[in-house]
C-alpha positions as CSV (number, residue, x, y, z in Angstrom):
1,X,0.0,0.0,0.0
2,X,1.3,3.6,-0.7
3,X,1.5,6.0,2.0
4,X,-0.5,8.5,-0.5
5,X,-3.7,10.6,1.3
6,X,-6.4,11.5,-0.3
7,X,-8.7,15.1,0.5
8,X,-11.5,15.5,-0.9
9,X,-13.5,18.7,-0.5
10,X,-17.0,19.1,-1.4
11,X,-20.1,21.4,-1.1
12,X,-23.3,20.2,-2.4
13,X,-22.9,20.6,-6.2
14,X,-18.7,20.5,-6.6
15,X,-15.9,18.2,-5.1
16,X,-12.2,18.2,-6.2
17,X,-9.7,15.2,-5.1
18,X,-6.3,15.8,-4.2
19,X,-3.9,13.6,-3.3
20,X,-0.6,14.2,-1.3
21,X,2.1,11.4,-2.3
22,X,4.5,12.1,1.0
23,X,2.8,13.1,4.7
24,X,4.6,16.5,4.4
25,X,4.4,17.0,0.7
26,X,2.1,19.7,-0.8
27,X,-1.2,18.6,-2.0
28,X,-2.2,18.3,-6.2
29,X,-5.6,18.3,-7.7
30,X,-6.5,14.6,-9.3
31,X,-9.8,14.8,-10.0
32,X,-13.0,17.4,-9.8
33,X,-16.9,17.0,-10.1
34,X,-19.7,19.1,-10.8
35,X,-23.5,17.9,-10.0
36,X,-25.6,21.3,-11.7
37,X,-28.7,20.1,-11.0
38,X,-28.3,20.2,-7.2
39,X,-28.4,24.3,-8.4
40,X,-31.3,24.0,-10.2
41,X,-34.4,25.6,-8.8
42,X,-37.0,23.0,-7.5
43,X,-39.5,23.6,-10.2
44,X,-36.5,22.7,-13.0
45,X,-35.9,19.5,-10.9
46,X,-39.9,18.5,-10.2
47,X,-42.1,17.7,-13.9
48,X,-45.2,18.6,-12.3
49,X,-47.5,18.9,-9.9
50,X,-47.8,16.0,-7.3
51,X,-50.1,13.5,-8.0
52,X,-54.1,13.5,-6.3
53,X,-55.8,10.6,-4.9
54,X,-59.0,9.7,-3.2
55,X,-59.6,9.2,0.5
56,X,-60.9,5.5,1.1
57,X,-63.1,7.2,3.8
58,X,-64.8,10.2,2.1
59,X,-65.0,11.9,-1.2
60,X,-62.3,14.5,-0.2
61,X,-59.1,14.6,-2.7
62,X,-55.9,15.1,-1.2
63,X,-51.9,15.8,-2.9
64,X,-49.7,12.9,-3.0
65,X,-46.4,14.9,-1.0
66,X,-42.7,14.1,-2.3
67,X,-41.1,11.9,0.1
68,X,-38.0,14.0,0.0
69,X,-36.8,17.5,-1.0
70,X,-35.6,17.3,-4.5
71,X,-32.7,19.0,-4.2
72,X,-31.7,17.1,-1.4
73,X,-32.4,14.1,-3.0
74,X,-30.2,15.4,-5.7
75,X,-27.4,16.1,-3.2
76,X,-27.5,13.1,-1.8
77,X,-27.0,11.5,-5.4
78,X,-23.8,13.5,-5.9
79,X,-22.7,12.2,-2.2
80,X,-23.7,9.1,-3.0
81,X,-21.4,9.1,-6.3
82,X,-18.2,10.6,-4.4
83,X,-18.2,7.8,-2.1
84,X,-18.4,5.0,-4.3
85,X,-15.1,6.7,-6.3
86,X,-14.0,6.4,-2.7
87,X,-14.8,3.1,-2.0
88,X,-13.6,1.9,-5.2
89,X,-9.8,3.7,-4.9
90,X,-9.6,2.3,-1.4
91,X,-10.8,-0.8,-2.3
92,X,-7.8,-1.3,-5.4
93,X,-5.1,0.6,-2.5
94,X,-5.0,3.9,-4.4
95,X,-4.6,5.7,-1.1
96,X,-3.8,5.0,2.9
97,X,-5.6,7.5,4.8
98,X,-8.7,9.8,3.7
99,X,-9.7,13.2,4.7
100,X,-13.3,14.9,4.4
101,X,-13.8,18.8,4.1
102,X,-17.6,20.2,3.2
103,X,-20.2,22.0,4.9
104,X,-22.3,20.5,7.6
105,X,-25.2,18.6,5.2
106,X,-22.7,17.5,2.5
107,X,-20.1,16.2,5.2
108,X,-23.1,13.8,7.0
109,X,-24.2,12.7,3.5
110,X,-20.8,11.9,2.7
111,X,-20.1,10.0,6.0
112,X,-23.1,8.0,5.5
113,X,-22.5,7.0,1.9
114,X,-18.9,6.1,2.6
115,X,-18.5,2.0,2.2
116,X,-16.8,0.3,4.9
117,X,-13.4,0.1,3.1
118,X,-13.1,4.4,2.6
119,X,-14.2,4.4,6.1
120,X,-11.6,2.5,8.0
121,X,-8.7,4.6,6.3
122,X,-11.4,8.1,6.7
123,X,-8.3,10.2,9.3
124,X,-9.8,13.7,9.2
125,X,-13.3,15.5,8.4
126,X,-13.2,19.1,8.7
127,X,-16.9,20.8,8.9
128,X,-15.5,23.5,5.9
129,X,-16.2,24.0,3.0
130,X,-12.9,24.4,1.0
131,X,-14.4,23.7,-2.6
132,X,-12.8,27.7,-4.0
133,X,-9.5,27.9,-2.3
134,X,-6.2,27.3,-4.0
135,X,-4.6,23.6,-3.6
136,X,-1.9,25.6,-1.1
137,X,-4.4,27.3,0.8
138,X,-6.3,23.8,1.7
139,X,-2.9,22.1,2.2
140,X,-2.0,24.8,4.9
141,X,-5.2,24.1,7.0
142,X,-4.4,20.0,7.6
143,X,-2.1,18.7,9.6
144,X,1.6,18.9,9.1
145,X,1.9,15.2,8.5
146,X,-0.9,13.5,6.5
């Protein structure tokens, strides 16, 4: 196994993968991701209105209601995808230990997504998100040795 790291940082529509190859070695940009439609307004996401249907126990009509948020549900999708890029790499060795950076929402959708493989070698999260800095600027906020 190398003794690569992997950070990934991630807000609820982009994520970019970096890698650092030493534990005190500056950090470069492998791979990045954009999901658009988690910015799309609701009504892009949504075809139509919800479905109606009948009460069993009187003539009243009554909205079928989404189960979840569409743009959630779109986030979670995106998440969903990071982790199993994730699980895969860690799965073939690609990297030893893996740190997490996004905002609150994305971070907990990205912990519970990751497979049990990305998870044992997860070192760090930080509750940032760090998706527009400069590779230098992320580097200088983890640790010394990765």
């Amino acid at each position: 196994m190398t003794k690569r790291a992997w950070i990934l940082v991630a807000d609820g529509s982009r994520a970019r993968l970096f890698a650092a190859d030493k534990p005190a070695s500056e950090i470069k940009e492998l791979e990045a991701w954009e999901a658009p439609t988690v910015r799309m307004h609701e009504t892009e996401l949504t075809s139509d209105l919800p479905g109606r249907a009948f009460d069993s126990t009187n003539p009243a009509r009554h909205a079928y209601g989404q189960p979840e948020d569409p743009k959630q549900a779109e986030m979670r999708r995106f998440a969903k995808m990071l982790a199993e890029r994730l699980e895969e790499a860690a799965k073939r060795d690609a990297y030893e230990r893996l740190y997490l950076a996004a905002g609150p929402k994305m971070l907990g959708l990205l912990r519970e997504a990751l497979g049990e493989h990305a998870s044992k070698r997860l070192a760090g999260t930080y509750d940032r998100d760090w998706t527009r800095e400069r590779a230098d600027t992320i580097r200088a906020r983890l640790p010394e040795y990765l």
